[in-house]
N, C-alpha and C positions, 0 to 999 in steps of 0.2 A: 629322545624324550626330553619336552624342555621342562626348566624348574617347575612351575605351575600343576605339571603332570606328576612329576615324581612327589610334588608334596601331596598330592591327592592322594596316592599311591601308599604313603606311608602312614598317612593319616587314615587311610581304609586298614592298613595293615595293622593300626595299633587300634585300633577297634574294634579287628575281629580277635585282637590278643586277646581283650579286655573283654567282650564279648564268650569269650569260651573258656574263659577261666575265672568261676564265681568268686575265688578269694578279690583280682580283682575289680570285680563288679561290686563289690562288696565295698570295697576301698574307695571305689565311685563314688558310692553312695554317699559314703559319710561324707565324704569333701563336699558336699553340696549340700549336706544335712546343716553341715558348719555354716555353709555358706548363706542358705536361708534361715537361720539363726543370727547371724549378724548384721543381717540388711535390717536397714530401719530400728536398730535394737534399742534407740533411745525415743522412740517416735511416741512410747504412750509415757503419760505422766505418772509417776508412780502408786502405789496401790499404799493404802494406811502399812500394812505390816512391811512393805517395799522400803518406808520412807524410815521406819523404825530401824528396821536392820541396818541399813547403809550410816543411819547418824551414829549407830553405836561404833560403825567398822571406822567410822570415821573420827569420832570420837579416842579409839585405841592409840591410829596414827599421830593426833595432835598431842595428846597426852602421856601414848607409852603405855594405861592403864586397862587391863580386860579382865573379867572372870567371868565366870559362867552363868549368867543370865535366864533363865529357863524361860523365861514369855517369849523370846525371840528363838526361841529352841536351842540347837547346838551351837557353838562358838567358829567353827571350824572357817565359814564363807565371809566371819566378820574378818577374820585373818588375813584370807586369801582378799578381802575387797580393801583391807587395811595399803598392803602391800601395793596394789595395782592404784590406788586413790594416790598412793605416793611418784607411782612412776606417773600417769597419766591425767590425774585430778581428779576430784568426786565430781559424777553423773550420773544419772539416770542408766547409762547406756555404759557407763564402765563399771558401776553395781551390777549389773547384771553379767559380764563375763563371763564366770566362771561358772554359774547355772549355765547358759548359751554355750561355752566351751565341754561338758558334760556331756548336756542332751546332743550336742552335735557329733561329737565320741561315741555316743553309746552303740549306734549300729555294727561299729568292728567288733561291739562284742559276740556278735554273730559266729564270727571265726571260732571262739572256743567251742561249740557244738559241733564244727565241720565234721566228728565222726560219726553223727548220730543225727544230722538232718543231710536231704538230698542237698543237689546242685540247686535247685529252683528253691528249696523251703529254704536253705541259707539264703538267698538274695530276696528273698519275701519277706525272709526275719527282718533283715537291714533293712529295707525298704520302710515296712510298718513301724518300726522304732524311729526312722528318718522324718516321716512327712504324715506320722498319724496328728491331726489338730490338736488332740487336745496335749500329745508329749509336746509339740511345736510350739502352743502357746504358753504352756509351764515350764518350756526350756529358754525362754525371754521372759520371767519372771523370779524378780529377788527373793522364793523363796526355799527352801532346801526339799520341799519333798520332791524334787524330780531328781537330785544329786542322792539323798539316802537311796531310791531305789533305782537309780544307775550305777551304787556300790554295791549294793547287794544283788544286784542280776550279775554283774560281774565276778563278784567274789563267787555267785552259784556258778558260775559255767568254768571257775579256776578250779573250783571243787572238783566238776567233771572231767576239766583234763588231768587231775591229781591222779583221779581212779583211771582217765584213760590211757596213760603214761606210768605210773606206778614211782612218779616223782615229788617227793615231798615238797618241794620247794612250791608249787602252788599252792598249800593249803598253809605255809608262812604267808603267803599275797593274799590269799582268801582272807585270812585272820584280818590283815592290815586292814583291807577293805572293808572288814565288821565295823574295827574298828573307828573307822573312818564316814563309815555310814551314821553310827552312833556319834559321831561328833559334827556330825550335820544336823541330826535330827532324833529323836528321842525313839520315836516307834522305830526305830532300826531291833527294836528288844522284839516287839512284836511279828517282824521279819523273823527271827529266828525260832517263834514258838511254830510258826505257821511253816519254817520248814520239818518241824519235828513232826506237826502232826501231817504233812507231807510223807512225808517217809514213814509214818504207820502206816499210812494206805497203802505206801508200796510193796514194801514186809509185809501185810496181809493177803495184797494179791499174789504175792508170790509165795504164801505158805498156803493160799487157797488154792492157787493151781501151779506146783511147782513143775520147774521144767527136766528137773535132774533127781527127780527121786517120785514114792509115790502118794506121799502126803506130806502135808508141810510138817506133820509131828518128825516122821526122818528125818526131816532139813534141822529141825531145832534139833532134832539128836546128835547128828555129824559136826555141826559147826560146835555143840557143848563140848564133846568129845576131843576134840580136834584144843581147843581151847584150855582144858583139863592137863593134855597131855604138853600142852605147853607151857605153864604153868609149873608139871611136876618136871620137868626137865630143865629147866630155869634157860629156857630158850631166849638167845643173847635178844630175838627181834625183840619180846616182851623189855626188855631193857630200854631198847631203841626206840620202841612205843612211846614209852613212858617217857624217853628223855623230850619226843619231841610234842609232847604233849602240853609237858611246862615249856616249851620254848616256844608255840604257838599261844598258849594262853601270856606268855611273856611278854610275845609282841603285841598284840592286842593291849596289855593293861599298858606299853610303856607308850603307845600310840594317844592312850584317852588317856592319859597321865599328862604327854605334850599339849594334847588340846585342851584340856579341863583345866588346868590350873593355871591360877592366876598371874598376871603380868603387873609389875606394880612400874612405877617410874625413879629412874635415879634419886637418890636422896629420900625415898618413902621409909616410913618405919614399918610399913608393911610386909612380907614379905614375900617375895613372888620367885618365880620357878628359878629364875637366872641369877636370884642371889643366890638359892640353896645349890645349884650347879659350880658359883666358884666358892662355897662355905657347905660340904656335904651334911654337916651335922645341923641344917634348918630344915631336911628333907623331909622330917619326922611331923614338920608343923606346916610345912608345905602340902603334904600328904592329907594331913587331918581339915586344912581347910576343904581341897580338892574332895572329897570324898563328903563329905560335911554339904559343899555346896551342892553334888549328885544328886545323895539322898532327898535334900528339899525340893530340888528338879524333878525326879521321877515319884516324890510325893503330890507332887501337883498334879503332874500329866496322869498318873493312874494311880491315884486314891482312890480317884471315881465321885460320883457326884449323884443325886439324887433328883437333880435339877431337873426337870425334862428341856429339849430346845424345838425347836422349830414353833413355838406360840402353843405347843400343846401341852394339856393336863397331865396327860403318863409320861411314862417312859415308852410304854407299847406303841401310844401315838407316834409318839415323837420319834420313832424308831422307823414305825411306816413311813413316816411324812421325806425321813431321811434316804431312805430306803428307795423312794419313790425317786425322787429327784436325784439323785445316784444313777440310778436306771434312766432316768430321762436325758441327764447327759450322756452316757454310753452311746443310747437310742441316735440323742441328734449329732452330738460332734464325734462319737467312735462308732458308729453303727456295721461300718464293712468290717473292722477287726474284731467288734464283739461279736456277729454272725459266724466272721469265717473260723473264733474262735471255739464258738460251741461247735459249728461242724466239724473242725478239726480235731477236736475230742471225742465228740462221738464217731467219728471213722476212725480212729486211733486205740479205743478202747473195744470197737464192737465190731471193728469191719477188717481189723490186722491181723494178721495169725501171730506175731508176736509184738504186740504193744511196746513200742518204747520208754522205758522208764524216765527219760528226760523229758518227754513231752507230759507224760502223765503226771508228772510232780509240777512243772511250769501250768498246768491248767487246775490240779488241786491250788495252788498257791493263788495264782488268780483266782479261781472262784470263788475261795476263801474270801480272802478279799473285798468279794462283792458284797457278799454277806457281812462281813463284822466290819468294816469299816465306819460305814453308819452308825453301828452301835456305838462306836469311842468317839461319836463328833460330836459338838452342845452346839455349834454354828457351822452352815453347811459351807462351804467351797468348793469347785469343783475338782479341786487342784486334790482332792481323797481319792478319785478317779487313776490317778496317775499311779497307785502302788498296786493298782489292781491289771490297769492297761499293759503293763512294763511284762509282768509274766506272762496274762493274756497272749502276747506278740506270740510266744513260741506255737502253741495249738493253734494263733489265728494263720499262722507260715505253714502248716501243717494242710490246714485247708486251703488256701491259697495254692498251697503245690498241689493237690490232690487234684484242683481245675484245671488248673497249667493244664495236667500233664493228660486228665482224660480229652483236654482241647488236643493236642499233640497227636494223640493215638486218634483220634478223628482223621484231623490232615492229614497224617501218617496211612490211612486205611481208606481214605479218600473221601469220609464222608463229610464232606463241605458243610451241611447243614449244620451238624452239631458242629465243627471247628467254627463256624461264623455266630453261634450260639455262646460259647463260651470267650472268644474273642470281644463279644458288644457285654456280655459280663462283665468282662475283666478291663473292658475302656469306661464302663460305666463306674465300676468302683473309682478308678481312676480320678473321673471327672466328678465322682462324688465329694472323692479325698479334697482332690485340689480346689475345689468351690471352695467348700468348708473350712477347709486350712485359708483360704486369699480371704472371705470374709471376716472371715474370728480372728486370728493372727493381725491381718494388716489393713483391711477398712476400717473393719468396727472393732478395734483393738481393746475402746472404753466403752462401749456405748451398753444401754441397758437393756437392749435386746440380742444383745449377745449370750449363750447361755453359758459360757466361760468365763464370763464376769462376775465377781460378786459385788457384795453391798459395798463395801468398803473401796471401791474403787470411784475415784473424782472422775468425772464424765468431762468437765471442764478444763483444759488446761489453763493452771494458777503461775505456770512458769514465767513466761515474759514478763510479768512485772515483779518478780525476784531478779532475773538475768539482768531485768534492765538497772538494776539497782547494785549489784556485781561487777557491770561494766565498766563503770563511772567514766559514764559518756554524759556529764551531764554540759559541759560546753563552758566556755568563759561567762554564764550568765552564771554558773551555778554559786550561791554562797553560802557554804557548808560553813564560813567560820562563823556562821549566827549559829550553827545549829548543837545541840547537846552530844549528839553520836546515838538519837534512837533513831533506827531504821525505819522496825517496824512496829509497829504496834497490834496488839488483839484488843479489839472491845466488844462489852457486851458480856451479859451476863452465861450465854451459850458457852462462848471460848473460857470464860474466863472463871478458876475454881477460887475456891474460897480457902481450900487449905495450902494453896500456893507449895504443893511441896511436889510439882512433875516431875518425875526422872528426867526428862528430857528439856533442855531451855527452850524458851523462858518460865520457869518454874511457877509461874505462873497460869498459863496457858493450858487447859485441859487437855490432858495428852486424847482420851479417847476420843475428845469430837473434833480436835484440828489436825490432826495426822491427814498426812502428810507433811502438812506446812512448816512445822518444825525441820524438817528433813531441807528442804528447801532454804531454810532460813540461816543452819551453819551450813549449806555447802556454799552459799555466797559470802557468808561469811560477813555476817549483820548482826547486829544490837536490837534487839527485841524486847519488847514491856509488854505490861497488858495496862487496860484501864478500863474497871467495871461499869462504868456509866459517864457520863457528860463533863460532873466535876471532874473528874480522877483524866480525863480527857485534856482538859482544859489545864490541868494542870502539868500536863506533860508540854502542851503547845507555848506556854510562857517561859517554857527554857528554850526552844524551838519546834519548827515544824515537821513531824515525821515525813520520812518518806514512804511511807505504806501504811494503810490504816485497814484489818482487815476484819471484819464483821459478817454476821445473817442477815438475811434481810430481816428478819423478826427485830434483831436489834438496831438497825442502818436506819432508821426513820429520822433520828435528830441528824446524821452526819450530814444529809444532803442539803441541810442548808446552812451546816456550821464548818464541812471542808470547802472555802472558796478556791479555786482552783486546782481543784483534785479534779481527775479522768477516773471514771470506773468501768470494771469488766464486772458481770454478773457470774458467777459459774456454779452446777451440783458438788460439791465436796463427795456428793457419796452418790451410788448410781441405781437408781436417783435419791434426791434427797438434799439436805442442810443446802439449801440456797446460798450463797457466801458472795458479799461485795467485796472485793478488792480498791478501794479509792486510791490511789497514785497521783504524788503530787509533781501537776506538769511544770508549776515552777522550778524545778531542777534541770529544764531542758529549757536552754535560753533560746533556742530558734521556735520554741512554741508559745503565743499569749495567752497567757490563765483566763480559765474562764468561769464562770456560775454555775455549779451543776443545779439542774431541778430532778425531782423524787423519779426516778427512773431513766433517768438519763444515762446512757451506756456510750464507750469507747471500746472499738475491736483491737486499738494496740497499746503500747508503753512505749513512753519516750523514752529515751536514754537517761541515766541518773547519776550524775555524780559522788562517788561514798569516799572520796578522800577526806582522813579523820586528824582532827587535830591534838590530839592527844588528851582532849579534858576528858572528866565526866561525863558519866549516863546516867543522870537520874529517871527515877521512877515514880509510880502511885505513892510508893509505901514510902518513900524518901531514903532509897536505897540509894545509892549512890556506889560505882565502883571505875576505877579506870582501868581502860580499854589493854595495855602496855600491863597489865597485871592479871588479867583474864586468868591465867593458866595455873595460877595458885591460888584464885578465889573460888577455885569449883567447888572446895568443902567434902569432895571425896574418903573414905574410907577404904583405901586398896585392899587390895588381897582377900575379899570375900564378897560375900553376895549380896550384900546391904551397902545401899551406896546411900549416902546422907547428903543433901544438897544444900549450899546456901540458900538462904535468901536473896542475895545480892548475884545470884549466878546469872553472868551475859556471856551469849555462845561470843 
């Protein structure tokens, strides 16, 4: 046999290993789960909340400084994107990691079921958690609801192996995973009320038709009983109970204790987790912030609101309208798991002689889901979809095997007809999935007929003439020693607020209409202004000329004939929507000659841009003035709580 043959040979041979043993097909899965998760994973431009998150995470790194922020949800990913911005730099495509590292994980959590689903429903679980579109494309998006409910499907199925091993030590990992889920994201609370009323419906099925007695009044008699006499006998477990009762609520609080509380930077008067770690007795005012900042966090997210959203009058409305479009994604980008899900519930509850409690609780939990989700949302996203699809998976694996396997017993009994009936099923889903996932995921990644998209998403990419201004490629023509050190500028009365006091620089700059851009503007790591109209323009241009001047079209009417030598791109900020000129001044690239732009005149690229800074000044509109070599103590911060106070003078 020569080499060519025996590597065949072995490569058939570890195929049918893998092939006949679901844990490994299992382990398949994910690797490739991971792997179409990372192709492309910086290719769309980031989304308004994408660009928020990353400049806070980024913001922590340069500064040292975090607390818990509730608009941006949990703190937990600013951490984790904190760390990785340090090893590999802030992007687009390294903000997104550890979502993408997650969603690409989560199909091994299949394995914790292995003793309560078949051979085929475990590699169906994996499978539809791997390549369903819409986990696919929330698992390459900066924002945590696809990490809260890949800790909480997890911590559920550690639960199940707690009770199916009789080992405490996973329900210390479930706990962590609570915890952890809540410091991704807030409704991780709301995960756990939906497991309780879960587990009523299960306790009632099972005192409705018990299996071991002959009414469910017995059952509650035996377990009281049972319970009583442990109690009067001061049985050591009850002891044991109790010890590891606090030790699981222990871990849990010291988990959102690490994540909540605040990080302050060397020399603050503030004081943050790691002063009270080497001075124990600041733990007390450490604690009282942390807890202090919670309450206004989880006051916000469910206080509740009276608001209606979707453009409608009620709450009823606006509840349908939500409701509707909920359903409508399921319909187009989850449609084979939400089908094979209700079948696999309804063959699991009405076609089993004994119902599995883990599927029946994963499809309460889902459907749950379906229904109140809507009700806690004031703007839709599809990304609601995802705490519902996540438990879905197990009933939709349920049905899924139930095909399989009446396709099998066809083959198996020779009747070709139906095995070639459930075969062109099971390749149509297939080619349904993989359509859906290759359009939505990687065509049309931004585009506004996407139904994975929301409003908030820029259609346009705004990158290349930030990057080109980052590179400082601008050539021996460039001469930055005329210039002040503004990069960029916003103008226009769109961009530009009146009360000048943005969380995010340039404080100027209205965080809710140019998000993203902000995010863009400190990862390249630029001096940004605003200037509300022509003067305030004009006043910036006689210290020098920016290099990016970025506007609406509404307001962009004066620039096109007052930037001589600016190149513009036109792009949607929002999909669709806010039209936005980018004007880029090509005099920074000495191999290009400036030219005259007229009213509509567009360019598809960025030249390269020179941004080496001489150390002066950046003045602005308001005749702020601050140097660039001092940035990091003019931010006018307030550490260690949830009120951050900005300067005026603040340059990212």
């Amino acid at each position: 046999m020569d080499d060519s043959a025996r590597l065949r040979t072995r490569f058939s041979s570890a195929l049918s290993g893998v092939a006949s043993d679901p844990r490994r097909l299992v382990v398949a899965v994910a690797a490739v789960a991971l792997l179409v998760r990372l192709v492309s994973l910086g290719g769309r431009v980031a989304h308004f909340d994408e660009g928020r998150v990353a400049y806070w995470a980024l913001h922590y790194l340069e500064t040292g400084e975090i607390s818990y922020r509730y608009i941006v949800h949990g703190p937990l990913i600013q951490y984790v994107d904190a760390a990785l911005f340090g090893l590999l730099g802030p992007s687009d495509a390294v903000a997104r990691l550890p979502v993408a590292g997650g969603g690409g994980l989560l199909p091994l959590a299949a394995l914790l079921f292995r003793e309560h689903l078949r051979d085929e429903e475990l590699v169906a679980l994996a499978a539809l958690l791997a390549f369903n579109p819409v986990l696919l494309y929330y698992s390459r998006f900066l924002r945590s609801t696809l990490l809260v409910a890949a800790f909480a499907f997890v911590a559920f199925g550690l639960l199940v192996r707690a009770v199916d091993t009789r080992r405490v030590r996973y329900v210390y990992a479930a706990s962590a995973l609570v915890a952890l889920a809540f410091a991704a994201k807030e409704n991780a609370l709301v995960y756990l009320l939906v497991w309780v009323g879960a587990t009523a419906l299960l306790v009632d099925h099972e005192l409705f038709r018990p299996r071991a007695a002959d009414t469910g009044v017995d059952v509650l008699r035996r377990h009281g009983r049972r319970a009583v006499a442990a109690v009067r006998a001061r049985d050591r477990r009850l002891l044991r109970l109790g010890c590891h009762i606090v030790g699981v609520v222990g871990v849990a609080a010291l988990v959102t204790l690490f994540f909540f509380a605040p990080r302050t930077p060397t020399g603050s008067e503030a004081v943050g987790l790691w002063e009270a770690v080497a001075r124990p007795r600041l733990f007390p005012a450490v604690i009282d912030v942390t807890v202090a900042d919670m309450q206004n966090g989880l006051a916000y997210w469910f206080g509740g609101t009276t608001e209606p959203g979707c453009h409608e009058e009620s709450v009823v409305t606006a509840y349908v309208c939500f409701l509707g479009r909920f359903l409508e994604t399921l319909a187009v980008a989850a449609g084979p798991l939400t089908v094979f899900a209700l079948g696999g519930f309804l063959v699991e509850r009405y076609a089993t002689p004994r119902p599995r409690a883990v599927v029946l609780f994963a499809a309460y939990w889902g459907l749950v889901s379906v229904v109140g989700y809507p009700l806690g949302t004031d703007i839709y996203g599809a990304w609601i979809t995802v705490n519902a699809l996540v438990p879905l998976a197990v009933p939709a694996a349920v049905g899924l095997g139930f095909v399989f396997r009446r396709g099998r017993e066809a083959l198996a009994s020779g009747d070709r007809l139906r095995a070639v009936v459930v075969a062109c099923v099971l390749l149509l889903v297939v080619g349904q999935v993989g359509a859906t996932a290759a359009t939505t995921v990687y065509l049309q990644p931004q585009s506004e007929e996407n139904p994975l998209v929301q409003y908030a998403q820029p259609i346009g990419d705004v990158r290349p003439a930030f990057d080109s201004l980052s590179t400082g490629a601008g050539g021996a023509g460039t001469d930055r020693d005329a210039d002040t050190g503004v990069d960029v500028v916003f103008y226009g009365e769109t961009f530009v607020t009146d009360s000048g006091e943005s969380t995010i620089p340039p404080p100027c700059a209205d965080l809710q209409r140019a998000l993203p851009l902000q995010w863009y503007v400190a990862r390249a790591d630029l001096n940004a202004t605003c200037a509300a109209d022509r003067a305030a323009l004009a006043e910036i241009r006689e210290e020098g000329e920016p290099a990016l001047v970025v506007s609406t079209t509404e307001d962009a009417d004066p620039l096109y004939a007052t930037l001589d030598g600016y190149g513009t791109r036109t792009v949607d900020l929002r999909a669709p929507g806010r039209e936005t000129v980018l004007f880029v001044d090509r005099r920074r690239n000495a191999s290009e000659k400036p030219t005259r732009l007229t009213r509509g005149a567009r360019s598809g690229g960025f030249p390269g841009v020179d941004t080496s800074f001489d150390g002066r000044s950046a003045s602005s509109p308001s005749g702020c003035a601050v140097d660039r070599s001092e940035t990091l103590t003019k931010h006018g911060f307030v550490y260690g709580s949830s009120t951050v106070v900005h300067s005026m003078c603040y340059l990212n």
